[in-house]
N, C-alpha and C positions, 0 to 999 in steps of 0.2 A: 756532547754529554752522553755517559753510556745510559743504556738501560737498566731502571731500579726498578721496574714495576708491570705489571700487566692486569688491565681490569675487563674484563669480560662483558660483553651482554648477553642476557639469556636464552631469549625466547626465541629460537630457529637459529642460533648459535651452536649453544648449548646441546636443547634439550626439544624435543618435536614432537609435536600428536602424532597419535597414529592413526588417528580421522583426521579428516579437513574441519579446520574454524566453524566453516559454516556449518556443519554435521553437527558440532557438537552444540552450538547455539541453538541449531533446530531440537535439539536432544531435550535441551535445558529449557526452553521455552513450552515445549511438549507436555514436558513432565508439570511444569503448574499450571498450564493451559492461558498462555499469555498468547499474545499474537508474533507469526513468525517475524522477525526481523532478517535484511540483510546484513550481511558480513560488511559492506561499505557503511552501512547506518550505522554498526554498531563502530566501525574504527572512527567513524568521524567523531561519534559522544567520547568516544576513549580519548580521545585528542585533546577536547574541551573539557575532558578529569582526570588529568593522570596526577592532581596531587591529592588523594585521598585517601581513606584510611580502605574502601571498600569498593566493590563497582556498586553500590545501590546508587550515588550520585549519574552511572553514566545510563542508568537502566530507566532512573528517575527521567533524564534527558527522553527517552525514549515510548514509556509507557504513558497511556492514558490513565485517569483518575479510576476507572471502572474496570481496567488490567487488574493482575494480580497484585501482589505489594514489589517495587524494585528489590525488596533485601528477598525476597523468596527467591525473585531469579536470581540475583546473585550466586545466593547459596548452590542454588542447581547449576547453575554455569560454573562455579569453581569447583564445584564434586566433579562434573562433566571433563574438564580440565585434566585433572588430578589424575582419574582413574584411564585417561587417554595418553599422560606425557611419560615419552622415556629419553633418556638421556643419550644422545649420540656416542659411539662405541669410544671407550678409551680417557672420557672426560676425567675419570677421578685418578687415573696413573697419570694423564696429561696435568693437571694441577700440582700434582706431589712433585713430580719433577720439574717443574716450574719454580716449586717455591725453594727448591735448594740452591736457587742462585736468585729469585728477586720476591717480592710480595706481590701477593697475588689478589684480585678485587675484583668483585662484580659491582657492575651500575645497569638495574634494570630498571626499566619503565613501566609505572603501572599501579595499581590499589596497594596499598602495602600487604593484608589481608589475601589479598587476592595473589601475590609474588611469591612470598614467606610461606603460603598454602603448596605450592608450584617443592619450591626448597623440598618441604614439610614430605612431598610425594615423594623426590628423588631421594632424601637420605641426605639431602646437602647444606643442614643446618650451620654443621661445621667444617664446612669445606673451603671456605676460603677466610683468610687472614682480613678480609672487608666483605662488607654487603651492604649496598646501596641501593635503597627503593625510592623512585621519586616519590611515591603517593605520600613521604612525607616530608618533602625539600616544596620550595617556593615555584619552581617549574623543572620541568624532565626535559628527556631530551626533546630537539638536540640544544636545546639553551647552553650555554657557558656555563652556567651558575652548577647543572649538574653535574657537567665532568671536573668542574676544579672542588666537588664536595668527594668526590671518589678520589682525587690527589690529597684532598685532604687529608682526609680519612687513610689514605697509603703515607704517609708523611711524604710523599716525593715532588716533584715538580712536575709542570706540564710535559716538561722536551724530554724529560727520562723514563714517560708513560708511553706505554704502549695499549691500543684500547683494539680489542678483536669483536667486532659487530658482523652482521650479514646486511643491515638496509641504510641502503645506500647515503641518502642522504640524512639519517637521523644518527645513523649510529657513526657513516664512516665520515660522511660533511659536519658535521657537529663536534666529533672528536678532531677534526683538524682543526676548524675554524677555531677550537680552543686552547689550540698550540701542540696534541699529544699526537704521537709517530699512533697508526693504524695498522690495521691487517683486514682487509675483505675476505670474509669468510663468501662466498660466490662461485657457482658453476660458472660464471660468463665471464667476459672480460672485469677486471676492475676498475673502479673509475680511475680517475688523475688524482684523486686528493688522496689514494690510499699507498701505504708507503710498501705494503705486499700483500698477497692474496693468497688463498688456501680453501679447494671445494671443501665441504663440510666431511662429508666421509674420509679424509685425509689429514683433519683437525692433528690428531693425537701423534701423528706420525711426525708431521710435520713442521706445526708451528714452534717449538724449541728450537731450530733450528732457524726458523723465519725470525724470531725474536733474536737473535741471535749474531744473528745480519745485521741490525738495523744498527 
């Protein structure tokens, strides 16, 4: 079955701080005077709510009654975010030439609010043909349920999807185990379930050609 489709994930795909996660947490925490959290506390709450409209659910997970309010940090964490994320070199000519031979779709994981804010920073409202946010599907990745909502949404099938992720087991074990051909976006080896790889700095160059392959 050839290739009809390519959907994307965002975050260290895409598009990357240029602080570290935890920087900007401390940033965000800082600013309403909540207490520091680490970077593993907070991915674990993000785990336990990625179908939601907002992070105040995961922030709720996390703060005491006498913390500030979850929706304050929010807000400061997704300002934090915003004014930190740039997009890897090449993304929006890599898209466009993309979509002159298939449809092109992102499935990211995460608050819808908090995703669409992310978009909102880079300029990429309308940059793809699909936009997939789990915070408001039934579960994210790597569930089945999300990648066959991103084929949906492309009208195409699993085996004529191609899905480009960097983490390993959510984006590239999740898109196999739900039938669509991969790409590991990865400095290091890639694992066995990905059907090609491509270091990140090399995205734009490259993957039209790896898609291409397959």
């Amino acid at each position: 079955m050839p290739v009809s489709a390519v959907a994307f994930d965002l975050d260290y795909t895409l598009a990357v701080p240029e602080r570290d996660r935890q920087t900007l947490l401390d940033e965000a925490t800082a600013a309403v005077g909540a207490p520091r959290l680490s970077r593993e506390t907070y991915l674990d709450a993000h785990r336990r709510n990625l179908t939601n409209e907002t992070r105040e659910a995961i922030f709720a997970d996390l703060l005491d009654e006498n913390d500030p309010s979850p929706a304050a940090l929010a807000d400061a964490y997704r300002e934090a975010i915003g004014d930190a994320l740039v997009p890897v070199d090449g993304v929006e000519t890599l898209v466009a030439d993309l979509q002159e031979s298939y449809r092109v779709g992102l499935l990211t994981d995460g608050p819808v609010r908090a995703q669409r804010s992310k978009l909102d920073a880079l300029g990429w409202t309308e940059l793809f043909d699909v936009v997939v946010v789990t915070g408001s599907l039934d579960a994210g990745k790597p569930d089945e349920r999300a990648f066959r909502t991103v084929t949906d949404e492309l009208s195409t099938r699993a085996d004529e999807t191609v899905y480009v992720g960097d983490h390993a087991d959510i984006d590239i074990v999740g898109a196999h185990d739900a039938g669509l051909r991969t790409v590991h976006v990865t400095d290091d080896d890639p694992i066995a379930e990905a059907d090609g790889s491509v270091e990140r700095d090399a995205l734009a160059a490259q993957l039209p050609g790896i898609v291409d392959s397959l």
